[in-house]
C-alpha positions, 0 to 999 in steps of 0.5 A: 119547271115545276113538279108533275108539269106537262113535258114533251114526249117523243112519239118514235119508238124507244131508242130511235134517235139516242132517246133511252128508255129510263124508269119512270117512277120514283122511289117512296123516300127519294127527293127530287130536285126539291121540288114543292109538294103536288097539289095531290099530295095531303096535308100535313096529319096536325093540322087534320084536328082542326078542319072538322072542329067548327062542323062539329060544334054547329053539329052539336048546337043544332042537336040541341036545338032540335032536342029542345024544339022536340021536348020544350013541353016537358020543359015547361011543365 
């Protein structure tokens, strides 16, 4: 079964019929079962550099491109 897939629950009150209440979290460093990462987890911190690469060249080329289109008559003269 995959990690944080939907499981039933019983609805009677804890301990009706030999169900026990256990804890339901689970420990920073504890593995569970190792299992695949959850679609919320994030990305591995290397790979953050590059998704804001290409935004930022594009950024700066159309900086300049209004630079250029504001003060082109200084340019020229």
């Amino acid at each position: 079964m995959a990690f944080g897939a939907d499981q039933f629950i019983p609805l009677r009150p804890v301990g009706v019929l030999g169900v026990e209440a256990h804890l339901g979290f689970v420990e920073h460093a504890q593995r569970v079962r190792h299992t695949q990462r959850s679609a919320h987890m994030a990305k591995p911190a290397r790979l953050e550099l590059l998704q804001h690469a290409n935004a930022d060249l594009q950024r700066k080329a159309l900086q300049f491109l209004l630079f250029y289109r504001v003060h082109r008559r200084t340019f020229l003269l």
